[in-house]
Each structure stands twice: as structure tokens, then as C-alpha cells.
C-alpha positions as CSV (number, residue, x, y, z in Angstrom):
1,X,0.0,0.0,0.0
2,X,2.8,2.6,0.5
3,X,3.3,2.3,-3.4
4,X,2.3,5.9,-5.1
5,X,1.1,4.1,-7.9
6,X,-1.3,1.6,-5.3
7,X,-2.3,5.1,-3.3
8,X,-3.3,6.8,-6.6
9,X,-5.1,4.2,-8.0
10,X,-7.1,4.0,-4.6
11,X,-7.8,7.8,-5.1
12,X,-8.8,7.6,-8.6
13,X,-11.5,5.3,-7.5
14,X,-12.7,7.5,-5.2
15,X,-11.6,4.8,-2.5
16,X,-13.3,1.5,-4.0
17,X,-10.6,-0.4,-5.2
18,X,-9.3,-3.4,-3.5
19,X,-6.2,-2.0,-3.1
20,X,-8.0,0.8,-0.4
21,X,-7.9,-1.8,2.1
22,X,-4.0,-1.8,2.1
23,X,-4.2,2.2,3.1
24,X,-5.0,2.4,6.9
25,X,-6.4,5.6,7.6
26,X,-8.2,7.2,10.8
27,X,-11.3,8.5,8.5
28,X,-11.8,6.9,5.6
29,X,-10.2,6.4,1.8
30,X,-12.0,9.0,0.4
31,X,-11.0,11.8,2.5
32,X,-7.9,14.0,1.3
33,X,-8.3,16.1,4.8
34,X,-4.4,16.4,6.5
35,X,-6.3,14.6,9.7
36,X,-6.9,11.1,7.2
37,X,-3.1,11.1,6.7
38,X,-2.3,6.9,6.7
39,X,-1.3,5.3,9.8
40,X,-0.1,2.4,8.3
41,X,0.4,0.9,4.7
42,X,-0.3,-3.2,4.5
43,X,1.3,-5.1,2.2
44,X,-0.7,-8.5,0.9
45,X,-0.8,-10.7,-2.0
46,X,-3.1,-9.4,-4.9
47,X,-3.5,-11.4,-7.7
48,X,-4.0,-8.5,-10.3
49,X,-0.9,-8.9,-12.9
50,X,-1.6,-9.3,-16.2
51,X,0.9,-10.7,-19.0
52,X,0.0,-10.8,-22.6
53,X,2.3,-12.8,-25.2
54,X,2.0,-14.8,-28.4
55,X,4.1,-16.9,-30.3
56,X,4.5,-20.1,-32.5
57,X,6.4,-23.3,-31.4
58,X,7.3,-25.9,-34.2
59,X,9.3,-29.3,-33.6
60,X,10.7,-31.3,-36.1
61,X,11.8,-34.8,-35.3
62,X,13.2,-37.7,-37.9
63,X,15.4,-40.6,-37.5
64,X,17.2,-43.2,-40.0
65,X,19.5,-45.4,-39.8
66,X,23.0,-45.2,-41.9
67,X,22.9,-48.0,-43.8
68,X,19.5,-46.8,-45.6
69,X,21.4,-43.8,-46.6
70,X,25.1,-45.6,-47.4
71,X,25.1,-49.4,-47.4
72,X,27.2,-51.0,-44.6
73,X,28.0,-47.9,-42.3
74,X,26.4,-49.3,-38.7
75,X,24.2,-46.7,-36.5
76,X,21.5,-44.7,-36.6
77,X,20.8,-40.9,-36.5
78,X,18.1,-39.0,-35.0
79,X,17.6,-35.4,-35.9
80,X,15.7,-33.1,-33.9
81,X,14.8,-29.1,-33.7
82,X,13.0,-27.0,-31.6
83,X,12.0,-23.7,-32.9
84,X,10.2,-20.7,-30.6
85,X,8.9,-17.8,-32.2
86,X,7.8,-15.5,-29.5
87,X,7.4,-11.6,-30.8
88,X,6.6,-10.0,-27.2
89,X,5.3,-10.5,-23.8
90,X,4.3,-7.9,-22.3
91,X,3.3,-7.4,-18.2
92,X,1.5,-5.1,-16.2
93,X,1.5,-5.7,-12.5
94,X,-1.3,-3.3,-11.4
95,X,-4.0,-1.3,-13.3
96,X,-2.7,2.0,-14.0
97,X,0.9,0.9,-14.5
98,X,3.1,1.4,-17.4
99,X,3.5,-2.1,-19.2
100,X,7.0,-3.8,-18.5
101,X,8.9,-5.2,-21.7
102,X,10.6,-9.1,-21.2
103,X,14.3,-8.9,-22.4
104,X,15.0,-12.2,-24.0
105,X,15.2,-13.0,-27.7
106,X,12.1,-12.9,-30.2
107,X,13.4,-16.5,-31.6
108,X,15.1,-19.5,-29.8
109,X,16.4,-22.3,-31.6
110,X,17.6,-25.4,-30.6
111,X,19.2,-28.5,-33.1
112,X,19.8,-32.2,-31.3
113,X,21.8,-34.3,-33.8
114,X,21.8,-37.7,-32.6
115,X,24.2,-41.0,-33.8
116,X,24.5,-43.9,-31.9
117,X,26.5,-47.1,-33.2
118,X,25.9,-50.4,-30.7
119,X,25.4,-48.9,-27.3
120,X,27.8,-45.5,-28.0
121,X,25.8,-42.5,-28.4
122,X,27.6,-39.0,-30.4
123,X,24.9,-36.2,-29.1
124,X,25.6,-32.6,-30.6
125,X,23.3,-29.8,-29.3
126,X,23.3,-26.6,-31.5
127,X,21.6,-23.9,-29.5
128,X,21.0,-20.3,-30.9
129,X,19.2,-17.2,-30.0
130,X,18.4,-13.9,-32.1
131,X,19.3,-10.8,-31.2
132,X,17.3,-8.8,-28.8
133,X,16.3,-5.3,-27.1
134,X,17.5,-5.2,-23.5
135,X,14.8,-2.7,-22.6
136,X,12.0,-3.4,-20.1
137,X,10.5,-0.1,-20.2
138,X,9.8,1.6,-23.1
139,X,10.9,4.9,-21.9
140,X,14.8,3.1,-21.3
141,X,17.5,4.0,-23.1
142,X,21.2,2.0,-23.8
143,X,23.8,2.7,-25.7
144,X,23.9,0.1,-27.2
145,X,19.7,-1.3,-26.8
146,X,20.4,-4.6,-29.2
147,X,22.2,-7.7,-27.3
148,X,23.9,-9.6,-30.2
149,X,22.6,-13.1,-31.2
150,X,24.2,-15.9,-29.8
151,X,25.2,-19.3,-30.9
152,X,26.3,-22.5,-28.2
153,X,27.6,-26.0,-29.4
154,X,27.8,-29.0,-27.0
155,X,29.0,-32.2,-27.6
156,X,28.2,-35.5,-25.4
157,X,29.7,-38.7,-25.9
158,X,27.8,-41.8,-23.6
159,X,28.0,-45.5,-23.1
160,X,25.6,-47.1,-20.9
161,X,27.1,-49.8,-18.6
162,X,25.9,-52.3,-15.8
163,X,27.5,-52.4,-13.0
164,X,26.1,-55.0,-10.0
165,X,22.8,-55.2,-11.8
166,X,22.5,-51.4,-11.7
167,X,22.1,-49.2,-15.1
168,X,24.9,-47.0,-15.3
169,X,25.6,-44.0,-18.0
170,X,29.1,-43.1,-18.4
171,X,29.5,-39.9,-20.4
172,X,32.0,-36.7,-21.8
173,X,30.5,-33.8,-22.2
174,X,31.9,-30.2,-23.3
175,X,29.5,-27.8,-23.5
176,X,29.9,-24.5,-24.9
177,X,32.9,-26.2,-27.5
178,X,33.5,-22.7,-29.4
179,X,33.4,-21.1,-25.4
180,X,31.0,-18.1,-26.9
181,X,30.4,-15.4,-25.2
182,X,26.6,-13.5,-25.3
């Protein structure tokens, strides 16, 4: 309730708004009277955000194995990519409040490349994310508002084991290979 944003929406409503009852004061919410100045300000959970976004996902999933594409070479590959389109999401935590902006990237992208020969499995994870505006108000400004896109590669190598009856993966894994840096 001690928010000026929280006390002027109570004013505005001429003190009907839920968030009054946060405002303690010896008259009532209504009164602007020196004498009604607040005694105390409460502070409780109010369920009155609201976030607005829209996007697309698409997934695309195949898997062969080598020797339908070159006779005699053993394993199989599975392909697989994730793809988020996501343009905005916006939120405004109370009514009368200026809409905050989300600082991420309007596109996320993520390529699994799967081969496994026997029980060896060669995982490769291409991850990449578009550039993006590093406001969360629209009234910010930055020298430089765009954060570059960025790219990550990681490579896992695993063999699954048993060891006293018990399933065990063994596995190498680099992540980050080319060590970008966002």
C-alpha cells in the first residue's frame, strides 16, 4: 500500500478499489483532509498482474539409420529441432501501471543431432538465440539497446554400462565447445 502508484489508484476510485484496504487511515479512503493522513500501509498478496504474449512453437523430429542412406555404415541418427517464435510478452503488475517489456530473444532455436553405433551414443546440441532489445521499459535507453545473437555448441559422448545389476551411463561432455560469449 505505501506504493504511489497503489495510493493513486485507490484515489482515482474514489476509494473502492481493492487495493484501499491496504491504506490504513483514521477517517476513511475517500478523505484527502491532513487529519486522514495513513497510519499504516499493509502489504498483501493481490492477484492483479496481467501478462500478454503470443508466439508459435514448431518441432521437427526424424530418425534413419545409416545403412539406408550408405550401405554398410552401422548406427542410426536422430535429428531433432525446436524452434520458438515469441514476438513480445508484455506485463503489467497493477492497473494503471506502465506495461513492462521481457528482455529475451524474439526467436530461440535449438538442433539435437543424434548418432549412436551399438550402445555408443555421439549427441551434438546446437543452441542459438536472435538478437534482442535489453529494454524493459519503453521509456529506457542504452547505448547500445540490441544484445547480439548468440550461438552454443555441445558435444556429449555416452555408453551405458551395468554395473552390480545397476544401469549406469558413463558420459564426456563439453558444453559451450566454441566457449561463446553472449
Amino acid at each position: 500500500g505505501s506504493s504511489a502508484d497503489i495510493q493513486n489508484l485507490c484515489n482515482q476510485s474514489g476509494g473502492t478499489a481493492a487495493y484501499c484496504q491496504l491504506i490504513i487511515r483514521p477517517i476513511n479512503n475517500t478523505s484527502t483532509s491532513p487529519a486522514n493522513f495513513p497510519t499504516a500501509f499493509l502489504t498483501a498478496e493481490v492477484n492483479s498482474a496481467k501478462v500478454r504474449t503470443e508466439g508459435t512453437d514448431i518441432e521437427l523430429n526424424y530418425g534413419f539409420d545409416m545403412s539406408d542412406i550408405i550401405g554398410g555404415v552401422p548406427g542410426s541418427v536422430s535429428l531433432r529441432n525446436l524452434t520458438t517464435f515469441q514476438p513480445h510478452i508484455t506485463t503489467i503488475n497493477y492497473p494503471g501501471t506502465a506495461a513492462s517489456l521481457t528482455s529475451m530473444p524474439k526467436v530461440r532455436n535449438t538442433a539435437f543431432i543424434g548418432y549412436n553405433i551399438g550402445s555408443w551414443g555421439l549427441n551434438i546440441q546446437d543452441t542459438w538465440l536472435s538478437a534482442f532489445s535489453r529494454k524493459t521499459l519503453e521509456t529506457q535507453v542504452y547505448a547500445q539497446e540490441f544484445a547480439s545473437p548468440f550461438n552454443t555448441l555441445d558435444v556429449t559422448i555416452d555408453k551405458p554400462l551395468v554395473a552390480d545389476s545397476n544401469a549406469v551411463d558413463l558420459y564426456f561432455s563439453v558444453q559451450n565447445v566454441t566457449n561463446a560469449q553472449p
